[in-house]
C-alpha positions in Angstrom: -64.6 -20.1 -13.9 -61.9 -18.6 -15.9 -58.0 -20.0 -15.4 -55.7 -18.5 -12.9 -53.6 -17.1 -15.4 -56.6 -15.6 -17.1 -58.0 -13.9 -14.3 -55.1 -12.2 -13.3 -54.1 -11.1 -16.8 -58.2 -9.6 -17.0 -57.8 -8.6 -13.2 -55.2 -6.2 -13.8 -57.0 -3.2 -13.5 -58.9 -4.2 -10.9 -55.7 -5.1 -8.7 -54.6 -1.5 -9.3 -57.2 0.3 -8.1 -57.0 -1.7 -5.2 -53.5 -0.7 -4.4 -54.2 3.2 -4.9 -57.2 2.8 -2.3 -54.6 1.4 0.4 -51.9 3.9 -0.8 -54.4 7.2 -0.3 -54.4 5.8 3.5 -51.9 7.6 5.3 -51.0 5.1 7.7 -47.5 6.7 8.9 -47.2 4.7 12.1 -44.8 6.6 14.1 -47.0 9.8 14.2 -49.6 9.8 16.7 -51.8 12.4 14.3 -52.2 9.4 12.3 -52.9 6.7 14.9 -56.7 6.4 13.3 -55.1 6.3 9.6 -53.2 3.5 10.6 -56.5 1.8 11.9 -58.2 2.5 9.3 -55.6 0.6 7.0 -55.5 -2.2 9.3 -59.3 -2.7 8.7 -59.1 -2.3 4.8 -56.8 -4.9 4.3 -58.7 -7.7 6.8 -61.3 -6.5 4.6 -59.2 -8.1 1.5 -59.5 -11.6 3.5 -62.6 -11.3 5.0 -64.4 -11.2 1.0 -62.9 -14.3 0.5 -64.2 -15.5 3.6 -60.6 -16.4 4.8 -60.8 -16.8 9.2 -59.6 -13.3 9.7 -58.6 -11.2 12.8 -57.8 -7.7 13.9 -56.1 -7.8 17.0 -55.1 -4.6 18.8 -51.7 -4.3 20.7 -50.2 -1.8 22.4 -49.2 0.1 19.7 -50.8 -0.1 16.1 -53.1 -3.7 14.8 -51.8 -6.9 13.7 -54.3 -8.3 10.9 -54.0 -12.3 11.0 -55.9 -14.1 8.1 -55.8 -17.9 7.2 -57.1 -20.1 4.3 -58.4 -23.7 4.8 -55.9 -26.1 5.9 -54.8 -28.4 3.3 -53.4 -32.1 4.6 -50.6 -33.6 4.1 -49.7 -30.1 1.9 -46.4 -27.2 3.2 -47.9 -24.5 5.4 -47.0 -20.5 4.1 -47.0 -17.9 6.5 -47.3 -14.2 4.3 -45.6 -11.2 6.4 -45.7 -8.3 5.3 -46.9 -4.4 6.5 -49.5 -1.9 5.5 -47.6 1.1 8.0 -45.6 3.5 5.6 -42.8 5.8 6.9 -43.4 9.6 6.8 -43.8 11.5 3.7 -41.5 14.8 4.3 -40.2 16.3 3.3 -43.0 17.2 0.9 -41.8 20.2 -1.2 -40.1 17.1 -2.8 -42.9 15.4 -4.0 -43.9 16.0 -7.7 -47.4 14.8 -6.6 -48.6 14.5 -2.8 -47.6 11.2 -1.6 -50.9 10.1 -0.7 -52.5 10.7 -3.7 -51.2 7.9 -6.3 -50.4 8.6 -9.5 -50.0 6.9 -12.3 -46.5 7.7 -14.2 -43.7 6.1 -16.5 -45.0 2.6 -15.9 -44.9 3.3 -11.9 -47.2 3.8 -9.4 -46.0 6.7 -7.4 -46.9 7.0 -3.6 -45.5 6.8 -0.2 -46.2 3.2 0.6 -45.9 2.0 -3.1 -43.0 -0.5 -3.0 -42.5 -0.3 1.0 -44.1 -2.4 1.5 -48.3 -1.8 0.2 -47.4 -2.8 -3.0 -45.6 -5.5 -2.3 -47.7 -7.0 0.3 -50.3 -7.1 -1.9 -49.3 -8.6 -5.0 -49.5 -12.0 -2.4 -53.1 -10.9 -1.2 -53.7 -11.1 -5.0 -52.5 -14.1 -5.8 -54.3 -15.9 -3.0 -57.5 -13.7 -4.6 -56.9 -15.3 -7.8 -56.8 -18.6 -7.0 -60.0 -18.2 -4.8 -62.1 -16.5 -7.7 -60.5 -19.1 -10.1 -59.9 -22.2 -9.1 -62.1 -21.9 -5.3 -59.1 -23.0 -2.9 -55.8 -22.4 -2.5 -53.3 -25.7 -3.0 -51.8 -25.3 0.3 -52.5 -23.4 3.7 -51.6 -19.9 3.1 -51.3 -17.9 6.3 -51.2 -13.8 6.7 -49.2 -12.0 9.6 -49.9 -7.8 8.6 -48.5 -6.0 10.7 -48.8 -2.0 11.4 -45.5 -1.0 13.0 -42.5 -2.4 10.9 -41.7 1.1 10.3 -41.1 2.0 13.8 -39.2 -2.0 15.1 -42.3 -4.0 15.5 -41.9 -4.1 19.1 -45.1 -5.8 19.4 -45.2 -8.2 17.3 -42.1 -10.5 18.2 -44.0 -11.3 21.8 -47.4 -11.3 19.6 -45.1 -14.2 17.7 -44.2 -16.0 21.2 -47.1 -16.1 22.3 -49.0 -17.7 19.4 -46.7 -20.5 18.3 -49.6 -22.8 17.6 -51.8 -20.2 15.8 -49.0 -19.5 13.4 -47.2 -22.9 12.7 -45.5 -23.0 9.2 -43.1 -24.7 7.2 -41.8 -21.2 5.2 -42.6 -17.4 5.4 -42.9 -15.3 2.5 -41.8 -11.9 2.5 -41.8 -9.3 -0.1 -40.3 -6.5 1.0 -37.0 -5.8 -0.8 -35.6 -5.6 -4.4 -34.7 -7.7 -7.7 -31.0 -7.3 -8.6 -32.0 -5.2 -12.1 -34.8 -4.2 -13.7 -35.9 -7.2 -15.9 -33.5 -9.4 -13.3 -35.4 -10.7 -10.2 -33.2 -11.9 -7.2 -34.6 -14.6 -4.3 -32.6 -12.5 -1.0 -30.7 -15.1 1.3 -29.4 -12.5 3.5 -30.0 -9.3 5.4 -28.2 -7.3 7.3 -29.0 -6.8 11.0 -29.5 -2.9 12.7 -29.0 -0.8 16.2 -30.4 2.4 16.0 -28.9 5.0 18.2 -29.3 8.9 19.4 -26.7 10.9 21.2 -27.7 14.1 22.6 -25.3 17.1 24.1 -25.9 19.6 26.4 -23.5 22.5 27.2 -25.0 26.3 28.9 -28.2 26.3 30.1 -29.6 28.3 27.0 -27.8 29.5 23.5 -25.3 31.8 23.9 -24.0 35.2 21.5 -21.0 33.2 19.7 -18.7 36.0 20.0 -19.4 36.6 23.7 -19.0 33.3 24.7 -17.0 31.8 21.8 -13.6 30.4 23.6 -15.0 30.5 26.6 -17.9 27.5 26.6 -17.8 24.5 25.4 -19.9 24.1 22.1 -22.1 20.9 22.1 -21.8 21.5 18.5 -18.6 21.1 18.2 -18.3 18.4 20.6 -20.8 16.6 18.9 -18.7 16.6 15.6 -15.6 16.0 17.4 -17.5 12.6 19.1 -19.0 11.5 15.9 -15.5 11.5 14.3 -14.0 9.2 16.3 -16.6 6.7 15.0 -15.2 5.7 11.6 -12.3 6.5 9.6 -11.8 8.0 6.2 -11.1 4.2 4.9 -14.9 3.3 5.8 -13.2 1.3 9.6 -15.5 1.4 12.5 -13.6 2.1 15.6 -16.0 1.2 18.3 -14.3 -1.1 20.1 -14.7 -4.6 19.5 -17.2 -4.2 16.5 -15.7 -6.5 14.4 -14.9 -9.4 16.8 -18.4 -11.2 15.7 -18.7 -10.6 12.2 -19.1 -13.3 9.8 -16.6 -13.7 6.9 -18.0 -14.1 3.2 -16.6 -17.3 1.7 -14.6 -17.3 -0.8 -17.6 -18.9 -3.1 -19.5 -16.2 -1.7 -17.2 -13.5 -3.1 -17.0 -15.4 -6.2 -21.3 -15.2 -7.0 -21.0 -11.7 -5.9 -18.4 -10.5 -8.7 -20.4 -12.8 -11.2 -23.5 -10.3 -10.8 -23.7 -8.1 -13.6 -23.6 -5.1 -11.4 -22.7 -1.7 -13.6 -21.0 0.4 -11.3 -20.8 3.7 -13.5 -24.0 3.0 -13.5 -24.6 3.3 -9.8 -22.7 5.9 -9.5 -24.5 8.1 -12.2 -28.2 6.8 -10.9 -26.9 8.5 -7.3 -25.2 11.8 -9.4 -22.0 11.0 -7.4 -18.7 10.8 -9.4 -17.3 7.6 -6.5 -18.3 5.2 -4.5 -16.9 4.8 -0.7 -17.0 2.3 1.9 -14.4 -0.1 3.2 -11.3 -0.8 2.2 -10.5 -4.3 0.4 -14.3 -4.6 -0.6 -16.4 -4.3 -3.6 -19.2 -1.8 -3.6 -21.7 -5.0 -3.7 -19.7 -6.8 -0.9 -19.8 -3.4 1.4 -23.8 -3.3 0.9 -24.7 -6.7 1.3 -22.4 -8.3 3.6 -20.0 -5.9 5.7 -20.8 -4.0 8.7 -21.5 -0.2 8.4 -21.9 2.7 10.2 -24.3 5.8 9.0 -25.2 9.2 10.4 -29.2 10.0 9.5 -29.8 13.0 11.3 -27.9 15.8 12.9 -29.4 18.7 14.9 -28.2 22.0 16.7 -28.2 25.7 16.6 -29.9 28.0 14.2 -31.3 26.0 10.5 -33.6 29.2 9.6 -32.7 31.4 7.0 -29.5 33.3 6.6 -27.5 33.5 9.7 -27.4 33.9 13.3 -24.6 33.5 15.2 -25.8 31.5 18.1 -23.0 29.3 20.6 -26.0 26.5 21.1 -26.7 25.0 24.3 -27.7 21.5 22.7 -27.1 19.1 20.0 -27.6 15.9 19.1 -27.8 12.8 16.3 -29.5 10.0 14.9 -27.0 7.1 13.8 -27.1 3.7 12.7 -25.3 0.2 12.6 -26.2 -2.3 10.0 -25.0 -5.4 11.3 -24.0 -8.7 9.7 -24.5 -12.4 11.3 -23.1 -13.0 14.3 -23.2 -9.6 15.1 -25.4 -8.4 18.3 -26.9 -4.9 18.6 -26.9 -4.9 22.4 -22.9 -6.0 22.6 -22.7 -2.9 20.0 -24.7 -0.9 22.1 -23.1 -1.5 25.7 -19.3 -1.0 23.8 -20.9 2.5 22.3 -21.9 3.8 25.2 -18.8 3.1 26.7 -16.5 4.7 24.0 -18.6 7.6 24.3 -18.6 8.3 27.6 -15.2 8.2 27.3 -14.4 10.7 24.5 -17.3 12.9 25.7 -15.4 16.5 27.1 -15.4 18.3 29.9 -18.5 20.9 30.2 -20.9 18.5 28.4 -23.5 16.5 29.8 -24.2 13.6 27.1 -27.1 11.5 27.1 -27.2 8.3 25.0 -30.1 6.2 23.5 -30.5 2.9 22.2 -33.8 2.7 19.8 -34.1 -0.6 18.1 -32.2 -3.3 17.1 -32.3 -6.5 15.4 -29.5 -9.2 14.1 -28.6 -10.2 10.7 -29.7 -13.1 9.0 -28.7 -15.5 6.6 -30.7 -18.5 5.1 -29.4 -21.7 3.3 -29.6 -21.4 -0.8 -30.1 -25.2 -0.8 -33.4 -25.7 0.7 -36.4 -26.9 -1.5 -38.6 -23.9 -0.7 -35.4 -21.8 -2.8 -36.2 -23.9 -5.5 -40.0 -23.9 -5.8 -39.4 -20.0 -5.3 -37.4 -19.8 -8.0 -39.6 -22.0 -10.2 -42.3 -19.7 -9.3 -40.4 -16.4 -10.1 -39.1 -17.3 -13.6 -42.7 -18.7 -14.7 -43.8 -14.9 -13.0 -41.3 -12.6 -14.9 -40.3 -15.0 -17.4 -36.4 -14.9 -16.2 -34.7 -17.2 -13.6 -33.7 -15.5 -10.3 -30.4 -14.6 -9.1 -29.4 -15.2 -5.2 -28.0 -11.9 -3.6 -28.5 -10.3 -0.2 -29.9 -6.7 1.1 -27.8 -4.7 3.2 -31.6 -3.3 4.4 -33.3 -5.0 7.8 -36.1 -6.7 8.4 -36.2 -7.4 12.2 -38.3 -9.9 12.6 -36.9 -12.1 10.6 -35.3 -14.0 12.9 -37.7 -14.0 14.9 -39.7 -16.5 12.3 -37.4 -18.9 11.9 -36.5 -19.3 15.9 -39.9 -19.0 17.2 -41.7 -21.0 14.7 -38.9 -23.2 13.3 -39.3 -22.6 9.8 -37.8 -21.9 6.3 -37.9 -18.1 5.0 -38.0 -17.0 1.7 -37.5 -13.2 0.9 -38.7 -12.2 -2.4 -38.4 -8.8 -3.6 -40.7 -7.8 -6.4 -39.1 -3.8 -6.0 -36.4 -1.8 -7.6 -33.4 -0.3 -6.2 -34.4 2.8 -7.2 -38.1 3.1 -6.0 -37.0 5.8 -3.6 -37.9 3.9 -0.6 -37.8 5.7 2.1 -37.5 9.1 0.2 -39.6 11.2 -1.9 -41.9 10.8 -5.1 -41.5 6.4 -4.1 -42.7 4.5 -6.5 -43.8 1.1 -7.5 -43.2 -0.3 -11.7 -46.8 -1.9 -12.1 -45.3 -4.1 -14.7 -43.5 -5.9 -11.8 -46.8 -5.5 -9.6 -48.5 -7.4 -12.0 -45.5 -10.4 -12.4 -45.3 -10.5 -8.5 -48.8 -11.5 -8.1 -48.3 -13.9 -10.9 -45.4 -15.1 -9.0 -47.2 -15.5 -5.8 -50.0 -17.8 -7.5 -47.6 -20.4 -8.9 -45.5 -19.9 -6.0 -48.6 -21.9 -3.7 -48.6 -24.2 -6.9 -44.8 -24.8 -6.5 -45.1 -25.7 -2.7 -47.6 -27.9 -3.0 -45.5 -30.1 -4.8 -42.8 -30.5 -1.7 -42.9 -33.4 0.4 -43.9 -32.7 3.8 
């Protein structure tokens, strides 16, 4: 049998084409069309497990599969549970596509693809490296255990009782998670913290259909208009959220905290020319680092009402409504957030509008400690992977079932992003650098190497 290292370095192809036939699966889990895509995902990647004859399960819910795997045990040796998802968010809109998203292309060193970096490619680079040390070396050093899921996209509402329920079946000492971002290209980051989310939609309704503007202008309250007036009372020009009591939880970075943070060598001109904006904006009293990763915020994702078509129409509408969302810090709780919302709402809402109020899902943030051993045989791992030492930052993104993991099961997590922070997750033409592909499955193979030496 050829080395580990050697047959990933003479795999590479191989693993490619593999990732290309999962990313032409258009497994976009909150639209029904594709509810059979999403299936058919589920089954490709137990298919992964089942050729290296790993125990292997495909276990409906009541939404979209979870795909559970498992190597041999290994006595005396740490126990890795691998999370990860194989759903993708939608693709639209698609006129901004250079090539259709679910046709991967090969360009500028990237793999480009809805589902490239978040979170196929990622998720995969771990399937690999347990592949290479099966077709290499014939075990794994340690247990490695794989929790897929199909609904991350959409709040995993099935899989945190899936978790309670099956304690025993997936015991661990840490879970892996690749699902976010190095600091830099050519700088890989371990992520100690993420921040936390409640997801909410207000909706508006005014006359009982749209109204001629200048007819009825003056005369009717515009849910439009309301809606604006609603939203504004939200947050302040100086990035403050005014919902009441929003702040009351929220955990304080220390100062040694601060102090790493303004260490990073984060090029802000930089940022802002990647984003073609000519400032950054966000709370006062905080760096542009410290508002992303570790202060609350408050975002606006979607705003509907009245006539979008071409040119104009002037139309009084008789709806409107918005998408919004609260990433949270530690300590924070999206439920508290949610009731206090509602409340303010209700309050500000005006006469001659009928408001309904909706709170999608939530999830709190999470911080791990940067002392742990698991850190450290992570970061062994990484540097012998990409050939530089990590750095220790957190993600202002959410993974909601994070927390989940470490209450349920009692464990360690390790969050290691293999991506770049400007894959376009999330957005069109998303892409994936295969250079870093091919380093995160190299990663993930001395990672089970560098576990194996801790002391259970």
């Amino acid at each position: 049998m050829p080395d580990l290292k050697t047959f990933i370095d003479e795999n590479r192809g191989n693993f490619i084409e593999s990732l290309k036939e999962l990313l032409r699966i258009p497994s976009v889990s909150t639209d029904s069309r594709h509810k059979d895509d999403v299936k058919t995902a589920a089954d490709w990647v137990a298919s992964r497990f089942q050729e290296l004859n790993f125990e292997t399960k495909v276990i409906p819910t009541k939404g979209h599969p979870i795909v559970y795997a498992e190597s041999p045990p290994v006595p005396g040796k740490p126990v890795a549970l691998v999370y990860g998802h194989y759903d993708v968010q939608p693709p639209e809109p698609l006129d901004l596509w250079v090539t259709p998203p679910f046709d991967p292309t090969e360009r500028d060193g990237n793999i480009v693809a809805r589902g490239a970096t978040d979170d196929k490619g990622q998720m995969l680079t771990h399937v690999f490296g347990a592949t290479s040390w099966m077709k290499s070396v014939g075990e794994l050093p340690i247990q490695v255990k794989f929790l897929i899921e199909g609904e991350e996209e959409i709040g995993s509402a099935n899989l945190a009782p899936f978790i309670e329920e099956n304690k025993e079946l997936l015991a661990n000492d840490v879970v892996v998670i690749s699902d976010s971002s190095q600091f830099a290209p050519g700088q890989p980051a371990i992520t100690y913290g993420l921040k936390g989310i409640a997801y909410f939609e207000l909706k508006l309704i005014g006359p009982n259909r749209d109204l001629h503007s200048g007819s009825f202008g003056g005369a009717v309250r515009n849910p439009a208009n309301a809606l604006c007036g609603m939203l504004s009372t939200l947050i302040d020009e100086h990035g403050w959220i005014h919902i009441p009591g929003f702040y009351d939880d929220v955990k304080p970075m220390t100062g040694d905290e601060r102090e790493n943070f303004a260490e990073l060598p984060f090029d802000e001109e930089n940022f802002k020319e990647q984003l073609g904006i000519d400032a950054v904006h966000g709370e006062e009293g905080y760096t542009t680092l410290e508002r992303r990763w570790a202060r609350p915020t408050l975002d606006i994702n979607g705003l509907t009402s009245g006539y979008q078509g071409e040119g104009a129409k002037t139309v009084l509408p008789s709806e409107a409504s918005a998408k919004f969302s609260c990433r949270l810090v530690p300590d924070q709780c999206p439920h508290k957030i949610g009731k206090a919302l509602r409340e303010h709402l209700e309050k500000v809402c005006p006469s001659g509008i009928k408001m309904e109020f909706k709170e999608h899902h939530g999830s709190p943030g999470f911080v791990v400690a940067t002392d742990s051993p698991y850190i450290k045989a992570a970061s062994d791992a990484i540097e012998q992977g990409f050939g530089a030492a990590p750095v220790l930052i957190r993600e202002g993104g959410s993974i909601p079932i994070v927390a989940n993991f470490a209450e349920q099961l009692d464990c360690d997590v390790l969050l290691l992003g293999w991506g770049l922070d400007d894959d376009n997750t999330h957005s069109p033409n998303e892409k994936f650098n295969l250079a870093d592909f091919q380093r995160g499955i190299a990663a993930s193979a001395q990672l089970w190497a560098e576990l194996a030496k801790i002391e259970k």
